[in-house]
N, C-alpha and C positions, 0 to 999 in steps of 0.2 A: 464423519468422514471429511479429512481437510483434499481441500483443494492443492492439485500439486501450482498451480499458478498465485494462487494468494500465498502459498507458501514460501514462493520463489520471490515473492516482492517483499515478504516479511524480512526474511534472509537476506536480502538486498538493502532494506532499509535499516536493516540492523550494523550496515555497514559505517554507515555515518554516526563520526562521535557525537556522544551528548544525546542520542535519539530519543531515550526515556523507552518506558513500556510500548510495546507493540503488540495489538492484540488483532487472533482473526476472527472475531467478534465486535458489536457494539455494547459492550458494558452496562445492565442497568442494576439498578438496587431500590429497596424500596426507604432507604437512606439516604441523604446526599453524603455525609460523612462516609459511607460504604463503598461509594462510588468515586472518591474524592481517593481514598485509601489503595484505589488500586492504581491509580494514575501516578502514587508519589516516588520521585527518585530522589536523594538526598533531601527529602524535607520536602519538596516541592510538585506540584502535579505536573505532570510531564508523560505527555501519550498518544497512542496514536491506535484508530481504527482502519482496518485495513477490509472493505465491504466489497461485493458483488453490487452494482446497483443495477446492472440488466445483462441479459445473452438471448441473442439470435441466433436464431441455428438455420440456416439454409439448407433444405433435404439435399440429399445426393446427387452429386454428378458425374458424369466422367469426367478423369481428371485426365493428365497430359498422357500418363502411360495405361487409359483406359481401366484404370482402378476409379471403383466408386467411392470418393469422397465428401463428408458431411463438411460444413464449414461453420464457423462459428466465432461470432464476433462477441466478444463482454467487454462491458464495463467497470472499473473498477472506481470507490471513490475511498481515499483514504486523510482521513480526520483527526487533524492533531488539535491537544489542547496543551499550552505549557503557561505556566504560573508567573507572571511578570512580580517580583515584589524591590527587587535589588538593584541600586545604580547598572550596574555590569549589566543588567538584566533589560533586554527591553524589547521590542515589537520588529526590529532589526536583529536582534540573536534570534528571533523565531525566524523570521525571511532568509537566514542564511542556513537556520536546516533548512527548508524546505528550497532552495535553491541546489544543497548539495544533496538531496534528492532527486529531483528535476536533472541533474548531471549524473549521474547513477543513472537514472531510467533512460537517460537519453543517448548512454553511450552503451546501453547494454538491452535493447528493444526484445530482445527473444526473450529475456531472462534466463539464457542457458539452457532453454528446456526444448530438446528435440517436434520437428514437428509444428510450432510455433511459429509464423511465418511476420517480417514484418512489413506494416503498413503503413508505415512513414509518418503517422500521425505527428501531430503538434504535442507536445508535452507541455 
C-alpha cells in the first residue's frame, strides 16, 4: 500500500530536471552491482530514496467545529546518491538538485494534498 504523501513528494521531486531514479523504497541487493543497476541514468548512478523515518499520532481531540480529530505528525528522510565521474560533474551539480528541491518543498508545504495542514517547518 503506498502512501499518498510519499507519493506526493515523489511526484514532486520528479519535478526537477536531472532527478535520476526515485524510489518509495530503500533498495537493497545482495549484489553491489544489482544495486548500482538500479540507480543508473545514462551510464551513471543517480537516485534517490524517499523513507518514512517516524509518525506520532496524537489520539483525538476536539477540533474547532467539535469534530474529533487524530493529528499526526511524520518524518520524512529522503537519500540521494549520484555518481560524480566528469569535469561538468561535481559535488555542486548535486547541491543544486537538492537546492531546487528544497524550493519545491518550500513553496509547496501541503504537497497539494487536502487535509495536510502546514507547520512552517524549516526546510
Amino acid at each position: 500500500m503506498s502512501d499518498p504523501i510519499q507519493t506526493a513528494i515523489i511526484a514532486h521531486m520528479k519535478q526537477v530536471t536531472g532527478i535520476g531514479q526515485v524510489f518509495a523504497y530503500e533498495p537493497y541487493h545482495r549484489q553491489a552491482q544489482d544495486l548500482i543497476a538500479l540507480y543508473l541514468v545514462a551510464g551513471k548512478i543517480n537516485g534517490w530514496s524517499v523513507l518514512r523515518e517516524a509518525v506520532i499520532e496524537t489520539p483525538a481531540t476536539i477540533g474547532t467545529i467539535g469534530v474529533f480529530q487524530n493529528s499526526e505528525k511524520t518524518d520524512w528522510k529522503i537519500v540521494g546518491f549520484r555518481e560524480i565521474t566528469e569535469p561538468g560533474d561535481s559535488a555542486i551539480t548535486f547541491n543544486d538538485t537538492i537546492n531546487a528541491l528544497r524550493d519545491i518543498f518550500r513553496n509547496e508545504r501541503t504537497l497539494g494534498i487536502p487535509g495536510i495542514t502546514d507547520r512552517k517547518s524549516v526546510v
